[in-house]
N, C-alpha and C positions, 0 to 999 in steps of 0.2 A: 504494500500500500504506500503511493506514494504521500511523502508531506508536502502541504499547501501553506506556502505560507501567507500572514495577517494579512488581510483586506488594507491596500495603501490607501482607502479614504478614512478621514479622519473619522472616529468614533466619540462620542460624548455625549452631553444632556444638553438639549436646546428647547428654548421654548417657543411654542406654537402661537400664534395671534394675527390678526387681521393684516396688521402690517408686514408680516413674515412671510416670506417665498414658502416656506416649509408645509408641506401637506400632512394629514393626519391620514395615512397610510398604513400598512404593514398589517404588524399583529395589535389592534387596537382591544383595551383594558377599559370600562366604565365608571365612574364612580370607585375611583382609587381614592382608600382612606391610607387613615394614618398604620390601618390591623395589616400587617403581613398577611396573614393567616385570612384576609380578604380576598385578598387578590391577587398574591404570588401564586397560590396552588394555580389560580384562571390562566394566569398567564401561562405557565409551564404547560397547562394541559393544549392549549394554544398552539404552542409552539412544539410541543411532542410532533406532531406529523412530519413538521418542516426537518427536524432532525432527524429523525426516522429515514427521510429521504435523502439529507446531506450524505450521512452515513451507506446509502443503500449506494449512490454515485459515487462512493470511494472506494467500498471495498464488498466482495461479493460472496468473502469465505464463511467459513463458521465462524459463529457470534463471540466464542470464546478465544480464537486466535486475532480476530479483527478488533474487541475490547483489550487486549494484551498490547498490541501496536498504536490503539490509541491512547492509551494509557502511557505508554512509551516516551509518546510527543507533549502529553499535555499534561501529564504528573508523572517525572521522572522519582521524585521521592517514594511512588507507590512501591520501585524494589529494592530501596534502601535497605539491610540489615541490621544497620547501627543504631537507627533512631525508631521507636516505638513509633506508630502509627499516629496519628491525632486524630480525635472525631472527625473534624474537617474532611482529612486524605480518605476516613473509612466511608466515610458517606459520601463523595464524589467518586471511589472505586466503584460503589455499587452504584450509583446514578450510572456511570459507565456501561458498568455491564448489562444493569438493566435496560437502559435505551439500544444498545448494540443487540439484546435479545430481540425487541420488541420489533427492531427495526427488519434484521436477519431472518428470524423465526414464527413471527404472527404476520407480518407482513400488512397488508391489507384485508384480510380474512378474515372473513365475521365473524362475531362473537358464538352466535349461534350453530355456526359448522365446527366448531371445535370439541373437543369431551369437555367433561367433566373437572380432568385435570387440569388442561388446558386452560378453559376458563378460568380456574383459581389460579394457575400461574400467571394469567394475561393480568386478571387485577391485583394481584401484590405486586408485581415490575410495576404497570401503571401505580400503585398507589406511592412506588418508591422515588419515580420520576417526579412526582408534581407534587411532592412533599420534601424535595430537598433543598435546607438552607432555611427551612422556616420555625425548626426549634420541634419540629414535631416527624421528621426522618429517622432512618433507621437507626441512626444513634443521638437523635437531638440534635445535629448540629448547625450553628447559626450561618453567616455571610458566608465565612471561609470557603465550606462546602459548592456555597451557588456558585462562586469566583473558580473553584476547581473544579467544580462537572459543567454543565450547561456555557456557563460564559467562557470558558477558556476551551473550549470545545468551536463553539461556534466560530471565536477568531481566529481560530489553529483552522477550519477547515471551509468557510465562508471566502469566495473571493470577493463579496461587497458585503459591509455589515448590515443586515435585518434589520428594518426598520419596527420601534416598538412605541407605540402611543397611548402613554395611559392620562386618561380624563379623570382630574382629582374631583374628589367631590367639595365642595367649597365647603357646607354645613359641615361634614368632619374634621376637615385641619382648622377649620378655624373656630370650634368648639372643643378644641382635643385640650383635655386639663395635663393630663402627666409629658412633657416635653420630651421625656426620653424614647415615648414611642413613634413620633412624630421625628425623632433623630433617626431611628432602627430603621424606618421607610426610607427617608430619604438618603441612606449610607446604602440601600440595598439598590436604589436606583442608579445611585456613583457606582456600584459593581457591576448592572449589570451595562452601565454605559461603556467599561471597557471592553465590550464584545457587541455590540449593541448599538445601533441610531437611537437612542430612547427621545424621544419627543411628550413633551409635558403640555396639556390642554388646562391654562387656567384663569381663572376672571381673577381681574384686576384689583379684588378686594380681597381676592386667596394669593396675589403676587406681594399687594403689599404685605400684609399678611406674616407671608415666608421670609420676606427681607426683613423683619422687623425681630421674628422671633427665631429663625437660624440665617444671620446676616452671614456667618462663615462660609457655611454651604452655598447659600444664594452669591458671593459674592464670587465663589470659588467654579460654581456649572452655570450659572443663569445670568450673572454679572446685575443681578437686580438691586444692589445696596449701592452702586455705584454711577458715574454716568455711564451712558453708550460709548462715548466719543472713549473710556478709559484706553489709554493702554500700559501695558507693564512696566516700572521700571526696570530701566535697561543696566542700574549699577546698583547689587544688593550690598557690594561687599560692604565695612567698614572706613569709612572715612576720617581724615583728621580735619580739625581746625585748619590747618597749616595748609591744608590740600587746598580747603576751601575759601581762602584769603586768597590764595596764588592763583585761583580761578577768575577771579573777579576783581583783583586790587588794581586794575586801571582801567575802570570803571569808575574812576572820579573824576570824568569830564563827560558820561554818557547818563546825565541823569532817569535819562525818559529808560533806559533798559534797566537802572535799578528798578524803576517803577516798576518796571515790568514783572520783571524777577521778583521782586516782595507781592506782586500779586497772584504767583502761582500758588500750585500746591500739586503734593505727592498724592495725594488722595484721591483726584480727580482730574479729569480734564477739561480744559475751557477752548472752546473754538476761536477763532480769530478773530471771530464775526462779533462774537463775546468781548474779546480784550479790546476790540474798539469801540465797543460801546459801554466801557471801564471807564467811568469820571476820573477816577481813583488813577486810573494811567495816563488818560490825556494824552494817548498817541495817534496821529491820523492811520484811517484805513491804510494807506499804501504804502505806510513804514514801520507798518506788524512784522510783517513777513523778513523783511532787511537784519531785525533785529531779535526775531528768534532765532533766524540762522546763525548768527554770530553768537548767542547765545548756547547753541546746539556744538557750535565748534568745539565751546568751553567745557563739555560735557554736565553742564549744569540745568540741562532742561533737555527734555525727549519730545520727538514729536509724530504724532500718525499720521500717517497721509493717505491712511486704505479708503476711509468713507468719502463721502462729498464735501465734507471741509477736512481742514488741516485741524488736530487738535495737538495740544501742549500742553505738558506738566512737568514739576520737577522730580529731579534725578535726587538718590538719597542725598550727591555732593550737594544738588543746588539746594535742599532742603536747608541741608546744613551752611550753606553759606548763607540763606536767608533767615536763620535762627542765629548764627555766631557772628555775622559778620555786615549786616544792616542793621541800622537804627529804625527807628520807628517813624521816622522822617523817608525814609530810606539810602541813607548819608551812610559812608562808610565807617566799618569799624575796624581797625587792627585786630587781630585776632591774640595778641599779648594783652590786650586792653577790654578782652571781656572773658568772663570763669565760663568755662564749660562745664552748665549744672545740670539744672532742673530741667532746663529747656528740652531737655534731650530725653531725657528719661522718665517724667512723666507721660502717661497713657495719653494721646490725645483722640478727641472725640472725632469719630469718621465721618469726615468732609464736612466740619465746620468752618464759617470764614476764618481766615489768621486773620484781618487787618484790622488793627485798632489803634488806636493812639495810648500811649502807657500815660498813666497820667503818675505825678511825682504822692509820693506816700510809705507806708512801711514798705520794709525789703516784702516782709510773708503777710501782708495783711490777709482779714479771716473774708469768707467769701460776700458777705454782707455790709464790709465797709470799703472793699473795691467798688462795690455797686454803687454804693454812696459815695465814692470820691467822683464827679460826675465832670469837677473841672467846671472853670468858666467858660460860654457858647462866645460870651462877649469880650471873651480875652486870648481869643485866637483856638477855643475848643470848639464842638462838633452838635449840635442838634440834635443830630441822630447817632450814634457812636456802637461799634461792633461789640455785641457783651466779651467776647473772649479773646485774646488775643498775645496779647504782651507775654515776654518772658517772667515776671513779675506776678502774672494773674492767676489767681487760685486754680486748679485743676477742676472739671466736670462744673465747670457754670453750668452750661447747657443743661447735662443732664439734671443737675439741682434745680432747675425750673421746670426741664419737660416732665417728671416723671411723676411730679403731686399733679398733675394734671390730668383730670377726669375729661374722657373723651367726649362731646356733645353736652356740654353740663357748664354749668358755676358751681368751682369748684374753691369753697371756704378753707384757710389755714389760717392757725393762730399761729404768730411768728413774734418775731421782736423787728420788722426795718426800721433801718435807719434814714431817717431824711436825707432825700437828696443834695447834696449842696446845691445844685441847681437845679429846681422842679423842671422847667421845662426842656430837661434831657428824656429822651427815651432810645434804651437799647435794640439792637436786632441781633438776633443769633440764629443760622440756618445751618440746616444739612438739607442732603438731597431730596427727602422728602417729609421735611417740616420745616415750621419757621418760628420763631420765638421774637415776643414783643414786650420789655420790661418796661414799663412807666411808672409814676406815682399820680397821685388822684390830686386833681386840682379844680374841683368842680366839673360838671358837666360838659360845657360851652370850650375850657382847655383841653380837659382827657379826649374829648373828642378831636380836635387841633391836634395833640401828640400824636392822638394815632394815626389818623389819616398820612400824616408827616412821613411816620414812620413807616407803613404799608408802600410808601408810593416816593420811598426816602429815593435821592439817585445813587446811594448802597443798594438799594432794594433793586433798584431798576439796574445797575451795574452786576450785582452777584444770584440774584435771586428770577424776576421777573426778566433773562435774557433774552435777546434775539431766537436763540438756540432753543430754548425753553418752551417759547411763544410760539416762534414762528413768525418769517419777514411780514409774511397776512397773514400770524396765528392758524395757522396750518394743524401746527401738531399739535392743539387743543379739542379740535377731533376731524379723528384722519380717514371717515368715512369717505366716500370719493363723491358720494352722489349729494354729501349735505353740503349745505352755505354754510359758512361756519361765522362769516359776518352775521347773519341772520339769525343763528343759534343762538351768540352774543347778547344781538342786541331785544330779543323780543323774548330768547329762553332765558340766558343769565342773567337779563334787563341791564346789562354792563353802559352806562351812562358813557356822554361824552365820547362817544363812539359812532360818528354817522359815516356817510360814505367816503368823507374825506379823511378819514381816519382807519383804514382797514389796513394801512400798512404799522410795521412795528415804529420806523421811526416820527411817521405822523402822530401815532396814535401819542407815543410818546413825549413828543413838544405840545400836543392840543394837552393832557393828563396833566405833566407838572406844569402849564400853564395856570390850568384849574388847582392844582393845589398852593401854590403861589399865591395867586387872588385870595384863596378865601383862609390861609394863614394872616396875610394882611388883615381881613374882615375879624380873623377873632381878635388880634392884637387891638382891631379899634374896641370892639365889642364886648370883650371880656368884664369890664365893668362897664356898663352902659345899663340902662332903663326900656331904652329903646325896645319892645316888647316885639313888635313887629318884627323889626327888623333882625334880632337873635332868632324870634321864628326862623324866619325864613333861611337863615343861616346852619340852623339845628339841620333842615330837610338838607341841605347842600352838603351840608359833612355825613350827614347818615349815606345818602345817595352814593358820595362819592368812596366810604368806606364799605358800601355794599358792594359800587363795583369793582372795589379792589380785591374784595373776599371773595369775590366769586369767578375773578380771574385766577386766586391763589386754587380756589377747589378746583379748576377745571383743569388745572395744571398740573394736579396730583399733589398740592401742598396743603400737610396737615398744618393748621393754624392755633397758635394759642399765645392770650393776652394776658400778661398776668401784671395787677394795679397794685402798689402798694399804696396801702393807709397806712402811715405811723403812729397816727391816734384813734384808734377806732373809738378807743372811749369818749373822746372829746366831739367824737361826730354824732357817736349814737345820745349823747345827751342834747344837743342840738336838733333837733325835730326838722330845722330846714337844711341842714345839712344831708341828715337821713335819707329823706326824702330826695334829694338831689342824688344820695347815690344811688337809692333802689330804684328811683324814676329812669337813671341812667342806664341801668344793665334792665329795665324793663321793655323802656323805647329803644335800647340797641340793640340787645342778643337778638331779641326774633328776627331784627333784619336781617342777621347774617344766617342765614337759612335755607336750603334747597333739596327740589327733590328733582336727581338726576339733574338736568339739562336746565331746570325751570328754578326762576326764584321763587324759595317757599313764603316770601311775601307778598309778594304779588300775586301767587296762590290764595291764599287766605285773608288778607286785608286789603289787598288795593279796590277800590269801591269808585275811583271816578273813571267813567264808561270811554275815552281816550285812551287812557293807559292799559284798560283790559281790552280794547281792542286792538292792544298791541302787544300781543300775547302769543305765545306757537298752542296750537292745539294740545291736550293731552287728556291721556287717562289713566287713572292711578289704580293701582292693584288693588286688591283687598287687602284691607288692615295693614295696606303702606304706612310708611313714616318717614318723615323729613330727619336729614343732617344737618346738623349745624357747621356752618364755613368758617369756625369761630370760636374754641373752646376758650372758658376763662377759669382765670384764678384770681378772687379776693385774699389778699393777707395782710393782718394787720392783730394786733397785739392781742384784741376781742373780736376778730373776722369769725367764729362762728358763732357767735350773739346774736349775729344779724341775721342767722337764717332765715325767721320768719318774714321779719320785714320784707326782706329781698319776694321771698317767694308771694307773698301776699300782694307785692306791688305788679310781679310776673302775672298772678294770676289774672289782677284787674286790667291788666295790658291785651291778656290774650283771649279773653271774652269778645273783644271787639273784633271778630269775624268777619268776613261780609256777610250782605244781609241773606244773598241766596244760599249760602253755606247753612245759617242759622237757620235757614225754614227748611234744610234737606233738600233744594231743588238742585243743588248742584252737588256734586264728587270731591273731596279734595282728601288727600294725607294727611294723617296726624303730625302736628308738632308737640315734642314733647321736651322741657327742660329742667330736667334736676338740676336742683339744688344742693348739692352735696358737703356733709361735714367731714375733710381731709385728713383729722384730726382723732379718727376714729378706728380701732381694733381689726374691722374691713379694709376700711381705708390705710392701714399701715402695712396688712397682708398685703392688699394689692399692689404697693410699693417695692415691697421684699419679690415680689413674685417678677412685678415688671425688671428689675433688677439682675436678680434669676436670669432670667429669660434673654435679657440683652448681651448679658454679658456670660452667656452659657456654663453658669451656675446651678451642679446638681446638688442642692443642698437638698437630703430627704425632710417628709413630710414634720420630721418629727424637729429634725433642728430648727426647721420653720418657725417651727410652732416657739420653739426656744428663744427665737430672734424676734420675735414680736412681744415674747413679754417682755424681752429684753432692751426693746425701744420702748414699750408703755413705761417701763421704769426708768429708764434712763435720759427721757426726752420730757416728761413730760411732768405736771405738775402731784406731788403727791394723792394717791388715793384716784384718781380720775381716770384713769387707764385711756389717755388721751396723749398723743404725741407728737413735735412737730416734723411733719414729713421731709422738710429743708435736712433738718439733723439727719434724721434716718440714710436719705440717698448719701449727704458726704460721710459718713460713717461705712459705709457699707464699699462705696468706692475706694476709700481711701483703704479698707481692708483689703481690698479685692487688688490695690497695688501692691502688699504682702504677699498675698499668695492667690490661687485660681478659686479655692476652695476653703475662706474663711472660715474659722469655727466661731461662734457665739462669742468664747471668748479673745478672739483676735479682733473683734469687730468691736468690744468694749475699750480693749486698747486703743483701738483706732479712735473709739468716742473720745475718748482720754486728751485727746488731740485738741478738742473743739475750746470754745472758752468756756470757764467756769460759771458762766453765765447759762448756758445752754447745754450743760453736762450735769447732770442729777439735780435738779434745781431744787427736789426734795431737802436737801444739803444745803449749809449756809455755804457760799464761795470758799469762805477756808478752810472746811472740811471736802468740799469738793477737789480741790488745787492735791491735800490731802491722799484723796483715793487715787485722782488722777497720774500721781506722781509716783503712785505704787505698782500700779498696773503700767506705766511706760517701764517702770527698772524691769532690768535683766536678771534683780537678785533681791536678796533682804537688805530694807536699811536701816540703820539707827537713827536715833533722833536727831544728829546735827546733820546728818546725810539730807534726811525726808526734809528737814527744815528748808535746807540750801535748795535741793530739787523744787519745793513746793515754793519758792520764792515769800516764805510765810517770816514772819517771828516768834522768838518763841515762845512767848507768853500765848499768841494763837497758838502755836501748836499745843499747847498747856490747856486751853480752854476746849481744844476741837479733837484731841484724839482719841477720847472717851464714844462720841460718835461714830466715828470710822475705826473704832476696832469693834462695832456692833453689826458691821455689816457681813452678810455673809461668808465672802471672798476672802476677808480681811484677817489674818491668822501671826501672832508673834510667834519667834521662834530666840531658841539661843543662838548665839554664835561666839564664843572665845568668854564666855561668861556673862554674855551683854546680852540683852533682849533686843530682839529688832521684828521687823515687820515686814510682810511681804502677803503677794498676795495668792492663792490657791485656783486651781482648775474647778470652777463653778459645779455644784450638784446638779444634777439633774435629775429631780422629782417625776412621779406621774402627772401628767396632765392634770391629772382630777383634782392635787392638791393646790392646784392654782382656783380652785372653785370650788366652796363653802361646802360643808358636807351635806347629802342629801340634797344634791340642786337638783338631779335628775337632767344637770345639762348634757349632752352629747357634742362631743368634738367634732366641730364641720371639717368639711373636707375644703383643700386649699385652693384655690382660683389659680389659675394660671394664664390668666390674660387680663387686659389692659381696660377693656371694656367697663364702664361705670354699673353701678348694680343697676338693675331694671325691677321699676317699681310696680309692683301689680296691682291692678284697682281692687279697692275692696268688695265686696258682696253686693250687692243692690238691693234692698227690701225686697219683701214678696212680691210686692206688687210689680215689681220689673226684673223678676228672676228668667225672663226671658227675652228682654231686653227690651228696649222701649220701644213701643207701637209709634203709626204714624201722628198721633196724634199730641205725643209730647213733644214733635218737632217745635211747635208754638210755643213752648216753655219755655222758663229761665235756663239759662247755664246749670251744669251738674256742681256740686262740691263732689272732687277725687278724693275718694277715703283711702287713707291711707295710714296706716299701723306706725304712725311716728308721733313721738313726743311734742310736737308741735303741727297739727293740722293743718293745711289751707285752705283758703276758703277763696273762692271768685266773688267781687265783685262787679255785678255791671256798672256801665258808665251812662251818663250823659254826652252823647256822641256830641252836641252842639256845644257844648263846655270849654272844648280847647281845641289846637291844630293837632294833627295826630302826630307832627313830631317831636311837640313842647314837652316839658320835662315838670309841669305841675302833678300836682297829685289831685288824683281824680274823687268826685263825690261820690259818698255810695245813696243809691237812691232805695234799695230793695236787699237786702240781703238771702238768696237761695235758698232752701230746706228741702229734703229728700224729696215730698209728695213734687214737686215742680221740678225737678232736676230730668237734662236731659245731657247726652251725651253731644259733646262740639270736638272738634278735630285737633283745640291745644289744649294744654294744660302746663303748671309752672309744677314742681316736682319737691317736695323736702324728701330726700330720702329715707327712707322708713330705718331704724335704726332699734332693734330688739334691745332691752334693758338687763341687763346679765343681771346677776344675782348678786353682783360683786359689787354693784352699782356703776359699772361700765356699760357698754353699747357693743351688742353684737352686729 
C-alpha cells in the first residue's frame, strides 16, 4: 500500500458568513452544542462511509494486514516495546482496525443479509468508530485518540482535506454555565481542523459571544478578538532598550513619523485610510505610505498588503521603542534616561488605545486618583482624554470600569470618587468591541454636553468611529448587497444629521463635528440661563444627537457603557432638585438609546408626531421580542445604591408614555425593559468573579468561588452588610491574576493588601487595617518594630490596635528566638453552611457564568388575569410590575400637555395604578429583585 502524502491545501477553522466566499458544504453537523457527546458520535457516523471508501481506494487486502500498514504511517508508536500503551494509542488502534474491518469486510452489504454474528460484529466496530475521542470509547479516551484515528488518518490518506461544517447552536454556547465544557468542544474542533476544512456557521451574537468568553481560541482559529486587517508580528524575539533607541534616535527632525509611530500598536492593525484620518497624526493622505516604508526599513513596524488596503502595526522592537523611548508628546527619549519597568511587564489590556497625555502626580498613584488628576483643559490639557495610557497609569482601568457593568441596565455602585479636578473632562477607553465613557455629573444640560463631546470626540472619530470601521459610504455597517444602507441609517437607526449630502464618511464627518461644535457652544451659553425654551430645545438636540451617535456605535458592533461619577451622592439625595435632575436624567436619556435590530426602539415606542413616523422602515416584531439598549450605565457614588428607587420610579413615569396606538393595542411593538441594578450585591459580586473567570480563563472551581465572594463581602465592604465595592473586587483579582494564572483566595487577599487602607476591611479602623495589610504582604513573621516600620504606624497605634488584628482569623503569633511575633496562616475553609445561621434551610445556588444582568420575572397577576388580559383592558391604566424586591415600582402616568418630552422636570402624578386596572405596555423600569438571606444580606 502505497503512502499518500498531507493534502498541500491548507487545513484549519474558518468561519462561514455572508461576507465569506466559503460555502457550507461537505459533511454538515446541526445544532452543534457545547456536549461532545452531541455531536461528535453524528459526525463520525457521517463521515464513516467516506473512510470506509478512502480506505477501500488504497488498499484491497485483508482488513488485518491493511490496518497493520496503516497503522505503520499514522501511529508508529503503536509497535513500540519500551513505552506502555496510553488510552489514547489503545483506542485509535482499535478505531483503526475497526474502520479497516468495516471498510474491507461489510462492505456495503446490508444489514439484513448478514447472520447473526455478523450483525453483532457490524454494530460493536460501528459503535467503536463513532465513539472515539468522546470519553465514552473502548477505553474512555478523550482528544488524543480522535487526533490519532480518524484525523491523522484522513490527512495521511486525503489528497484534498474534507470539508466539515458544523452549525453551532446559539441558545447552547451562549447559555452554557461551566466554561470548561465549552473549552472541551472547541479544542476538539482545533483537532479535528488539522485533518479537516472545518467550517463554523455562527450569528453574530454567538461570535461575539466566543470572543469575549474564549478570546485565546477565537483569537488563535477565527481571529474574532482582533481586527481583520491583523497581521503577525514579524519579531517575537527579545528586544533591548539599546536596540530600540538605535532604531529611531534620528528621528529628531521627523516629527510627523514619531507621530506616527506613538500611534501604533502591536495589538492590532490600523489601515492607512485610518492613520489619515488620525487628528492625533496630522499626516496628509499621500505621505502615509513614504513614511511607513521608512518606518518598515527600521524594523519597527510591519505591514500587510494581502487585503484591499495596506495595514500596519508594531513590531515587539517598535513597541518597545514607543514605550522606552517616546514621551508623551512624542519627543524623544535616550534610553539611559528612562528605567525599564512596569511598562513592560504589566498585562496590558487587548487592543486598548495607548494614547494619553501622563498628566504630572505620584510615581504609583491608586486607580481613583489618576482618574481624578484630570489636568487643566484651559492650561494646554485635553477635553476629552484617553482613560489609559501613560507608563505611570494604574494597570486594568478599563477592565475596573467595564466589568461592574450590567449589560442593558443602570447599573448602581457605592464607591468613594474622587472629584474631578476639572469637571468638565471626560474619558474614552476602547477595545475592538466596546467602548468606555468616564465623566462626572454636572447636572443634566452639562453631562449631556460631556457626552455627546465624548461619543463624537475627534479621538472617537480618529481611533474608534474609522473610515475602516464605517465604511467610505458606511458600507460595512450592513453588507447586505440589495439594502440602502443610507436608508437603513437614516429612517431604521433615525441616525440625525445624515441626508444625502452626507452619505460619505468624510462629509458625514465635517456636517457631525460641525453639529457638535454648535451646540457645545449653546451649553456653554446655557448652562446657567433661565431661558426655558431655549434649554428645551437644546435638551432635544443633544438627546438626538447622542442617539445618533449610539446607534452608529451599535451598528458597528460596539458594546457601549457610560459610567457618571457622583462624589456626593448624599448631598444630592438631600436636595430634592438635584435628585430629581439626576433620575429625570437617566429617565429622559437611557430609553433613547435603544433598539430593536435595525430600528430605533424610540421611535418604536414614543415618537407620536405623524412626520417623523412617516419616516420610518417598515417592521414586524416577533413574539415576546425585546429591545437593547445602545447604552449601558453605571451610577457611582459614595450612596449610588440609595437611589435605586428614585431612579426606577422616575424610569417608570418616563416609560408609560407610549404612543397612543401602542396603548390601545392597535399596533405591534417590543418590549423595552431597564433594570435597575444594585452592583453592590452577593449576585452582583459572583457575577464579577465569574466575568473575570471567564476573560481571563480562570478555572477556579465552584467551591473556591464560593470562597472569593465571601471573601470580597468581607473585605470590600462595610461591616455586617454582605455588600461590596465591585471597583475593589476586579483590581484585586487582576492584580492577583498578575501572581499567578490561578489565584487562590488567599493570594487575592494579598493582593487586597495592596489597595489603600481606606478600601481594604473598612470593618477595621485604618491602623489596624495598615496592621493586617502588612502581614499578609510579608514573606514571614514579624515583631513588633518590624510590623510597626512595615505598617508605616507608631507605636503607641500599634499598642492600641493589635488586640484587634490578632482576633482575626488568619492572624496567629508564633515564637521565634524567644520573641513573639506575628504572621499570618492559610485561611480555613469551612462548609458553606456555616456561613449561614443554623437551620436557614438555604440551599447553595449554583454559579453564573456569564455576563448577562439577572432577568427579572413578573410576578403573578390576580385571578382575574391569570390568563392574561382580555381585549378589553387595553383601555386601562398602565400595569404596576410586581416584583419580589425590597423596594417596588410603581408607574406613574403623566400629563402629556405638562412639559416637552425632552425637559428634564418631574412629572405630576395624576392617578396612581392598582391591580383591578392594570394592563400590560411594552416598557417597564426594573429594580432588580434581590432575595433577603437570613444573614440579613441579599441573594
Amino acid at each position: 500500500m502505497g503512502t499518500r502524502r498531507p493534502a498541500a491545501r491548507k487545513r484549519g477553522v474558518q468561519l462561514v458568513s455572508p461576507e465569506t466566499t466559503s460555502s457550507t458544504g461537505g459533511i454538515v453537523c446541526s445544532a452543534v452544542s457545547p456536549q461532545l457527546t452531541e455531536w461528535v458520535p453524528e459526525l463520525l457516523a457521517k463521515l464513516r462511509p467516506r473512510t470506509e471508501q478512502t480506505i477501500r481506494n488504497h488498499a484491497a487486502t485483508d482488513p488485518c494486514r491493511t490496518s497493520s500498514q496503516l497503522l505503520a504511517e499514522t501511529l508508529p508508536a503503536w509497535q513500540t516495546l519500551d513505552n506502555p500503551w496510553t488510552n489514547d494509542i489503545a483506542e485509535a488502534v482499535a478505531y483503526t482496525r475497526a474502520i479497516t474491518e468495516l471498510a474491507l469486510t461489510y462492505r456495503d452489504e446490508p444489514n439484513s443479509a448478514l447472520t447473526e454474528y455478523h450483525q453483532r460484529r457490524q454494530a460493536e466496530l460501528t459503535d467503536t468508530v463513532t465513539s472515539i475521542g468522546t470519553g465514552r470509547g473502548p477505553v474512555n479516551a478523550g482528544l488524543g485518540a480522535l487526533a490519532r484515528g480518524p484525523v491523522v488518518l484522513h490527512r495521511e490518506l486525503d489528497d484534498q482535506p474534507r470539508v466539515i461544517t458544523l452549525l453551532l447552536d446559539g441558545q447552547a454556547w451562549t447559555t452554557l454555565r461551566d466554561r470548561r465544557t465549552g473549552v472541551r468542544a472547541l479544542a476538539t474542533m482545533a483537532v479535528l481542523a488539522t485533518g479537516f476544512d472545518v467550517r463554523l456557521v455562527a450569528s453574530p451574537t454567538v461570535q461575539r459571544h466566543l470572543s469575549k468568553r474564549y478570546p485565546d481560541w477565537t483569537d488563535c482559529h477565527l481571529n474574532l478578538t482582533d481586527s481583520r486587517d491583523r497581521s503577525p508580528n514579524t519579531d517575537h524575539s527579545s528586544q533591548s532598550v539599546d536596540a530600540a533607541w538605535e532604531a529611531i534616535r534620528d528621528l529628531d527632525t521627523e516629527p510627523g513619523k514619531r507621530r506616527l509611530l506613538g500611534n501604533l500598536s502591536t495589538e492590532y492593525a490600523r489601515s492607512y485610510r485610518d492613520l489619515a484620518n488620525d487628528h492625533a497624526i496630522d499626516i496628509a493622505d499621500g505621505t502615509i505610505s513614504n513614511y511607513v516604508l521608512d518606518l518598515e526599513t527600521r524594523n519597527v513596524v510591519t505591514v500587510d498588503r494581502r487585503g484591499q488596503q495596506n495595514t500596519v502595526q508594531l513590531t515587539d522592537l517598535g513597541k518597545l521603542a514607543v514605550q522606552q523611548c517616546l514621551d508623551d508628546n512624542y519627543g524623544l527619549v535616550p534610553s539611559d534616561q528612562r528605567r525599564l519597568g512596569e511598562g513592560l511587564t504589566t498585562t496590558l489590556q487587548d487592543d486598548t488605545s495607548t494614547v494619553s497625555s501622563r498628566r504630572p502626580g505620584e510615581t504609583r498613584p491608586t486607580p481613583d486618583e489618576w482618574v481624578a488628576a484630570t489636568g487643566d483643559p484651559d492650561g494646554g490639557g485635553a477635553y476629552v482624554q484617553w482613560l489609559t495610557g501613560p507608563a505611570d497609569a494604574p494597570a486594568h482601568l478599563h477592565e475596573r470600569f467595564s466589568t461592574v457593568a450590567h449589560e442593558n441596565a443602570i447599573t448602581l455602585v457605592d464607591g468613594q470618587p474622587r472629584s474631578f479636578e476639572d469637571s468638565r473632562v471626560a474619558y474614552l477607553s476602547h477595545t475592538n468591541k466596546e467602548t468606555l465613557v468616564v465623566l462626572q455629573w454636572g447636572g443634566p444640560l452639562a453631562t449631556l454636553g460631556r457626552l455627546a463631546n465624548a461619543l463624537l470626540s475627534n479621538k472617537a472619530l480618529s481611533k474608534i468611529l474609522t473610515p475602516s470601521r464605517l465604511g467610505q459610504e458606511f458600507e460595512t455597517l450592513h453588507k447586505t448587497p440589495d439594502h440602502d444602507v443610507s436608508r437603513i441609517l437614516r429612517r431604521g437607526h433615525q441616525v440625525g444629521w445624515f441626508s444625502d449630502d452626507e452619505t460619505t464618511y468624510e462629509a458625514w464627518k465635517q456636517r457631525i463635528t460641525t453639529v457638535r461644535d454648535h451646540l457645545l457652544v449653546k451649553v456653554a451659553e446655557l448652562a446657567g440661563s433661565d431661558d426655558t425654551a431655549a434649554r428645551s430645545d437644546l435638551f432635544e438636540d443633544l438627546h438626538g444627537l447622542i442617539a445618533s451617535a449610539t446607534q452608529l456605535y451599535h451598528a458597528a458592533g460596539i458594546d457601549l457603557t457610560t459610567t457618571i461619577r457622583v462624589p456626593d451622592t448624599d448631598a444630592l439625595a438631600r436636595n430634592t432638585t438635584t435628585l430629581q435632575d439626576l433620575c429625570g436624567f437617566l429617565a429622559k436619556t437611557a430609553p433613547k438609546q435603544s433598539a430593536y435590530g435595525i430600528h430605533s426602539g424610540y421611535r418604536l415606542l414614543f415618537e407620536d408626531r405623524p412626520e417623523k413616523l412617516r419616516r420610518r422602515l417598515p417592521y414586524e416584531p416577533d413574539q415576546n421580542a425585546t429591545m437593547d439598549l445602545t447604552m449601558s450605565w453605571v451610577v457611582a457614588g459614595p450612596t449610588a445604591t440609595e437611589l435605586r428607587d428614585e431612579i426606577a420610579t422616575a424610569l417608570d413615569a418616563e416609560l408609560t408614555e407610549v404612543r397612543e396606538a401602542i396603548a390601545e393595542g392597535t399596533e405591534a411593538a417590543p418590549t423595552l425593559e431597564i433594570p435597575v441594578v444594585d452592583g453592590t450585591t452577593y449576585p452582583a459580586i459572583r457575577r464579577v468573579i465569574d466575568e473575570i473567570a471567564m476573560i481571563q480563563d480562570v478555572e477556579w472551581t465552584p467551591r473556591e468561588r464560593q470562597r472569593l465572594i465571601r471573601l470580597c463581602l468581607r473585605s470590600f465592604g462595610p461591616a455586617d452588610t454582605q455588600r461590596a465595592c465591585p471597583y475593589d473586587v476586579v483590581v484585586s483579582l487582576l492584580r492577583a491574576l498578575n501572581e499567578s494564572h490561578t489565584p487562590s483566595p488567599a493570594a487575592v487577599e494579598r493582593a487586597a493588601a495592596t489597595l489603600s487602607p481606606t478600601r481594604f476591611r473598612p470593618d477595621l479602623t485604618p491602623t489596624a487595617t495598615k496592621l493586617y495589610a502588612a502581614l499578609l504582604r510579608s514573606d514571614g513573621p514579624l515583631g513588633r518594630s518590624r510590623l510597626i516600620e512595615r505598617a508605616d504606624i507608631s507605636a503607641s497605634s500599634y499598642d492600641r490596635r493589635i488586640s484587634a488584628v490578632r482576633e482575626l482569623d488568619r492572624v496567629q503569633a508564633v515564637q521565634q528566638g524567644g520573641h513573639r511575633r506575628w504572621t499570618t496562616t492559610s485561611p480555613r475553609t469551612p462548609p458553606v453552611t456555616t456561613w449561614l445561621p443554623p437551620h436557614s434551610g438555604h440551599r447553595t445556588t449554583q454559579l453564573e457564568t456569564h455576563r448577562d444582568a439577572p432577568i427579572t420575572e413578573a410576578g403573578s397577576w390576580p385571578p382575574a388575569h391569570t390568563s392574561g388580559p382580555s381585549s378589553t383592558d387595553w383601555g386601562r391604566q398602565p400595569p404596576v410590575r410586581l416584583t419580589p424586591c425590597p423596594a417596588a415600582t410603581t408607574m406613574y402616568p403623566r400629563d402629556t400637555n405638562s412639559q416637552r418630552p425632552n425637559s428634564h422636570c418631574t412629572s405630576d402624578t395624576t392617578e396612581t395604578p392598582t391591580h383591578e386596572n392594570a394592563r400590560p405596555i411594552p416598557t417597564t423600569a426594573v429594580a432588580t429583585p434581590q432575595t433577603q438571606l437570613p444573614t440579613g444580606g441579599h441573594q
